[in-house]
C-alpha positions as CSV (number, residue, x, y, z in Angstrom):
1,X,139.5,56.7,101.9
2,X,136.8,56.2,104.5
3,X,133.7,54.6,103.4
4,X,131.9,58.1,105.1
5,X,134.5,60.2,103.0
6,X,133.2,58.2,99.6
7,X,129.5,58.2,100.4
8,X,129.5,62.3,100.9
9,X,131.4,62.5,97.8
10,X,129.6,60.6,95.3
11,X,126.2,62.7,97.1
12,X,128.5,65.8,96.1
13,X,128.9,64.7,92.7
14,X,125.7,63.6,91.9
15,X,123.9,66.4,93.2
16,X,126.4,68.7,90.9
17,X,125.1,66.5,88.2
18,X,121.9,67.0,88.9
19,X,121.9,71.0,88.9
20,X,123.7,71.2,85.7
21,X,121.5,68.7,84.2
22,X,118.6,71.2,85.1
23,X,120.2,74.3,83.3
24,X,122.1,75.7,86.6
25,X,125.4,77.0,85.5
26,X,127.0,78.5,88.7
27,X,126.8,77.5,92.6
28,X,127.7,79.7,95.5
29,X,130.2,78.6,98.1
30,X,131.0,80.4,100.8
31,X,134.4,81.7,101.2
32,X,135.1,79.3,104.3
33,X,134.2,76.2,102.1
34,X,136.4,77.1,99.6
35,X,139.1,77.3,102.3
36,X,138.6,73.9,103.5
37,X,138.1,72.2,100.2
38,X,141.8,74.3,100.0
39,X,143.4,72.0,103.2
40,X,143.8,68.2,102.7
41,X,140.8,65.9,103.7
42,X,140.7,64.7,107.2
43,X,139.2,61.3,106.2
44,X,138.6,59.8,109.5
45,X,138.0,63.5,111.3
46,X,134.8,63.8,112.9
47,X,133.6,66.8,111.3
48,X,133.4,64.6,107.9
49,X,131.0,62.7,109.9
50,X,129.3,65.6,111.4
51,X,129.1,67.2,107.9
52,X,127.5,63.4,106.6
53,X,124.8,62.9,109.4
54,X,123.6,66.9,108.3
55,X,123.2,65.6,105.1
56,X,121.3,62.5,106.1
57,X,119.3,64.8,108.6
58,X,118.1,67.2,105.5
59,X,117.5,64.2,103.2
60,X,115.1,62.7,105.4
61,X,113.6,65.9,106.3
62,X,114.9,66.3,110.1
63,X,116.8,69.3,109.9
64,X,115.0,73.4,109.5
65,X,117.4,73.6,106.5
66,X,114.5,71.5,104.8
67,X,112.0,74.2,105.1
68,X,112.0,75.9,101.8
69,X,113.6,79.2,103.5
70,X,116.0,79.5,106.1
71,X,114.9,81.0,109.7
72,X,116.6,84.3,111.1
73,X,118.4,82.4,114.2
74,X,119.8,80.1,111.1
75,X,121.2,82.9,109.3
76,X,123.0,85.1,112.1
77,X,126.2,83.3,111.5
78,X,126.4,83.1,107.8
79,X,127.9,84.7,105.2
80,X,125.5,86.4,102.7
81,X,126.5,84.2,99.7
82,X,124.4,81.3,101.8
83,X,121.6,82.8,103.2
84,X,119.0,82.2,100.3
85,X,116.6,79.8,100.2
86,X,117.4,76.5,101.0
87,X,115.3,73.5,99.6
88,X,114.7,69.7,99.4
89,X,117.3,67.7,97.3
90,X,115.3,67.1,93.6
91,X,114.0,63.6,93.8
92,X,115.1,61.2,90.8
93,X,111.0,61.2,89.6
94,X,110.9,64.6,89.6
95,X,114.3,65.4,87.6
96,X,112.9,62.7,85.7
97,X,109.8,64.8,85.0
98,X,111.1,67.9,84.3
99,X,113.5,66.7,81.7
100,X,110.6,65.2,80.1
101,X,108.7,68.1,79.8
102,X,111.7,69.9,79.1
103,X,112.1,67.2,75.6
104,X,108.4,68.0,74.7
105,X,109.3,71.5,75.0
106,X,112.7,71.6,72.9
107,X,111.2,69.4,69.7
108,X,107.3,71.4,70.2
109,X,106.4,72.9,66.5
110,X,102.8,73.1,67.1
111,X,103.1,77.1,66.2
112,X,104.7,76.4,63.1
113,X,105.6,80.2,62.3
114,X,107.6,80.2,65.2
115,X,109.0,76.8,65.0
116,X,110.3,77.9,61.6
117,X,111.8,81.2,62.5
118,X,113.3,80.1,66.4
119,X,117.0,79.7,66.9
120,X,116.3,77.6,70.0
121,X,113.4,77.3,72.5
122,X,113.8,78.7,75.6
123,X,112.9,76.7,77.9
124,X,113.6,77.8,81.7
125,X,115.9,77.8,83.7
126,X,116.9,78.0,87.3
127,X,116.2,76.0,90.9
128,X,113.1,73.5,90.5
129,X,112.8,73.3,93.7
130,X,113.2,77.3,94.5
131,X,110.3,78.4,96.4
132,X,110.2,81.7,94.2
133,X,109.1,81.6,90.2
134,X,109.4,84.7,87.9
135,X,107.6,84.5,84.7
136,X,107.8,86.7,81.5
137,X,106.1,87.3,78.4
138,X,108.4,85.9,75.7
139,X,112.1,85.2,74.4
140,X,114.0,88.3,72.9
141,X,116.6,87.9,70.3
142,X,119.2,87.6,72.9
143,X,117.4,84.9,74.9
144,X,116.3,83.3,71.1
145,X,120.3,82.9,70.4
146,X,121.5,81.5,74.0
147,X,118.6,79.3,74.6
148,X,118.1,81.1,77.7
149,X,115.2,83.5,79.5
150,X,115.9,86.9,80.7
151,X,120.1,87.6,79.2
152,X,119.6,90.8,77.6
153,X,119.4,94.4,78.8
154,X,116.4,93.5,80.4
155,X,117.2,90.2,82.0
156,X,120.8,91.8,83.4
157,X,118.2,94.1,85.1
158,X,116.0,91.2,86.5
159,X,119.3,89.7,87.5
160,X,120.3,92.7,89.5
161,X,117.0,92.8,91.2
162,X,116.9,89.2,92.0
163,X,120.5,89.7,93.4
164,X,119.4,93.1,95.8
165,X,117.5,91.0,97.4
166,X,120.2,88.6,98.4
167,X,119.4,85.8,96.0
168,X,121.2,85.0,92.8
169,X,119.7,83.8,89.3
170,X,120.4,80.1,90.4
171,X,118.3,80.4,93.7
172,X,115.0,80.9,91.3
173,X,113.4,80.0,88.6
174,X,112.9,81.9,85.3
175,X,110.3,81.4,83.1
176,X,108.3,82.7,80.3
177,X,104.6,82.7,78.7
178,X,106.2,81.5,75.6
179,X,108.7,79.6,75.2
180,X,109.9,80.5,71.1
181,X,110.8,84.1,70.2
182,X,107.7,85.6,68.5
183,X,108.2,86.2,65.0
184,X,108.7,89.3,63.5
185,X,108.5,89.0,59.5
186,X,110.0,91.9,57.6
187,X,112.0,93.5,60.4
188,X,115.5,93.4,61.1
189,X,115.3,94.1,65.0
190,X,112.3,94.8,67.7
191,X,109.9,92.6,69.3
192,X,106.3,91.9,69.5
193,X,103.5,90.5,71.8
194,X,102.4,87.1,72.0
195,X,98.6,86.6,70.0
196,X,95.8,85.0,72.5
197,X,96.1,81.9,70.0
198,X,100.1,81.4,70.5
199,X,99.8,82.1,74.2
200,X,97.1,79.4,74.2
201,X,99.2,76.9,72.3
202,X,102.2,77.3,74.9
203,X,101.2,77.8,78.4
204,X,100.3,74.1,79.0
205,X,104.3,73.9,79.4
206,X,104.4,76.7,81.9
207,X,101.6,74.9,83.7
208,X,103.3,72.1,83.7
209,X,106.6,73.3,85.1
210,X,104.4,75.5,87.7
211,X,103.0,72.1,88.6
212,X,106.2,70.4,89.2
213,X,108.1,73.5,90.8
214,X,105.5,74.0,93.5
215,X,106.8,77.8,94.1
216,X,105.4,79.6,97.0
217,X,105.6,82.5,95.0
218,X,105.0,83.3,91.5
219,X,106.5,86.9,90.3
220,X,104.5,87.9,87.0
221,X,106.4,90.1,84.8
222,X,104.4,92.9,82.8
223,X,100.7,92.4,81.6
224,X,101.0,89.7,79.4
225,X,102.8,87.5,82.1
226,X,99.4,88.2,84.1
227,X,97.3,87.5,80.9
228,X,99.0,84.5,80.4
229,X,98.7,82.9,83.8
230,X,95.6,84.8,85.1
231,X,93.7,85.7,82.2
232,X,93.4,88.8,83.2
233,X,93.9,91.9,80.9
234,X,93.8,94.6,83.2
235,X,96.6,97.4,83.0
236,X,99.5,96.2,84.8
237,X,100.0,99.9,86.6
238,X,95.9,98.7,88.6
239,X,97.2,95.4,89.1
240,X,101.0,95.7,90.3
241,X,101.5,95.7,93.8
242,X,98.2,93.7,94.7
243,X,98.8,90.3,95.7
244,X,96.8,87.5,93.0
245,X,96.6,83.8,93.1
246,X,97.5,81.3,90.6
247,X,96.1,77.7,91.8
248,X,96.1,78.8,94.8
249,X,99.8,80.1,94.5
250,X,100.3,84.0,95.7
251,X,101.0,85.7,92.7
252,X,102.8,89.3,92.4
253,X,102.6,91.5,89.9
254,X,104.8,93.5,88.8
255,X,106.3,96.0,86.0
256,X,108.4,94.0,83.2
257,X,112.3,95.0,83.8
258,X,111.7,96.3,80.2
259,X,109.9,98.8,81.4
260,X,112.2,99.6,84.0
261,X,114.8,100.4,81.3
262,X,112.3,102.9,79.4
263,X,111.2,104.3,82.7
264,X,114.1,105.3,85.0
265,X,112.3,107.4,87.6
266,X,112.5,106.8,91.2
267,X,109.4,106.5,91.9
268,X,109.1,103.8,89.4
269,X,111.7,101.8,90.6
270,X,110.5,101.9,94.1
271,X,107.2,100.7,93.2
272,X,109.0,97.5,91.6
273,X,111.1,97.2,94.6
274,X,107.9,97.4,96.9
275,X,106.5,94.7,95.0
276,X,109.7,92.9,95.4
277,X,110.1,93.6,99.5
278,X,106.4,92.2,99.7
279,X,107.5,88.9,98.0
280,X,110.4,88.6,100.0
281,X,108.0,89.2,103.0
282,X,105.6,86.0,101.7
283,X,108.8,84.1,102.0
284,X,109.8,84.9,105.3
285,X,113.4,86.0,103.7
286,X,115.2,89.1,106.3
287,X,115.1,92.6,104.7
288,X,117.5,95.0,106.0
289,X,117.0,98.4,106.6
290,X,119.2,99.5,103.9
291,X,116.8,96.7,101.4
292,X,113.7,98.8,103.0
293,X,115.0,102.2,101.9
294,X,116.3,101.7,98.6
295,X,114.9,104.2,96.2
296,X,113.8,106.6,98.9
297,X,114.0,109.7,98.2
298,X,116.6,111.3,100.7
């Protein structure tokens, strides 16, 4: 095999590595990719070297596919499964980083109540280098027993949303206030908020992934996410829909998906999705017409 053949490999398999070393658990390919990685390699072809001088061109920031989000004329000829956001490859220090944090996180018993009654912390999970952040208020029982945010009725929801938009779960990251399950002694189902005192014991960690994630765009799920990150206990129906900033980070807003489930109206949904078409504006992402006029009335 040709030394250019080897070189793009091994960057193929280590960047894999990488991503499932993060928490990423599925990738989209495009269905013309998986139609060439269907015909044998052309080892000395020259659109292995094309493909291998791209790579080098992103890498050392040369190419507009470094940008965080990729421009319109960039995305005329491309399926939809690869026309989210694009971003830099993770440097080593900063995987580095974030597994760190992610080890405090995973063996943290400073809320001892919780420590004690947690199947798993719930760490994150998602792109570290996505230019978009969503951040809840705390694990559920479903998301206690996987180890991961936003998996029941609730996070399918989220999912859906993220996905109307023309992302997938894997393009962002997913975050909560908390990162154990609050504890609920004496019941046998339900949920409860976060105290003031467990909020303040755990959001150095969100800070700290914030901090290393450097969104441009932080989506705040329900009133406690906006407690949590902006102090602020306002009603989330005065705040939603008006931008805020975290660290100088534009910050959204919005209804938890929860909600969403409990309140099934159309005009409730639309306000969610107007909150989401505004973010996707920040980002510079296309919205098509039919993305403009969902939940309309007709």
């Amino acid at each position: 095999m040709s030394a250019a053949y080897n070189e793009l490999l091994d960057a193929t398999i280590q960047h894999l590595e990488s991503l499932k070393a993060r928490g990423v658990r599925n990738v989209a390919v495009a269905p013309e990719t998986l139609r060439a990685l269907a015909q044998p390699p052309n080892l000395g072809g020259s659109r292995l070297e094309e493909a291998l001088t791209e790579k080098r061109k992103v890498e050392s920031g040369n190419s507009e596919t470094n940008q965080g989000i990729l421009t319109p004329a960039a995305t005329d000829n491309l399926p939809a499964s690869v026309t989210s956001p694009v971003t830099r490859h993770t440097s080593p220090d900063k995987a580095a980083a974030f597994a760190e944090l992610q080890k405090r996180s995973l063996a943290c018993v400073k809320c001892a109540h919780l420590a004690s009654s947690r199947k798993n912390v719930v760490f994150g999970i998602g792109n570290i280098d996505s230019p978009l952040m969503f951040v809840g208020e705390a694990p559920g029982a479903d998301e206690d027993a996987q180890g991961e945010p936003f998996v029941g009725a609730a996070g399918q929801l989220l999912t859906k949303i993220i996905q109307t938009t023309g992302l997938s779960r894997a393009d962002v990251y997913i975050a909560n206030i908390l990162k154990c399950r609050p504890d609920t002694p004496g019941q046998s189902a339900g949920n409860r908020k976060p105290t003031p005192a467990e909020m303040a014991t755990c959001i150095p960690y969100l800070h700290e992934q914030i901090d290393l994630i450097k969104p441009r765009v932080i989506v705040a799920l329900g009133a406690t996410a906006v407690e949590g990150l902006l102090g602020k206990t306002v009603g989330i129906t005065k705040l939603r829909g008006h931008w805020q900033t975290y660290r100088g980070t534009p910050l959204m807003p919005t209804y938890h998906p929860a909600y969403l489930l409990r309140n099934q109206s159309l005009a409730t949904k639309r306000e969610v999705w107007e909150d989401i078409l505004a973010v996707m504006e920040k980002l510079g992402m296309n919205i098509s017409e039919k993305q403009r006029n969902f939940f309309l009335k007709a």
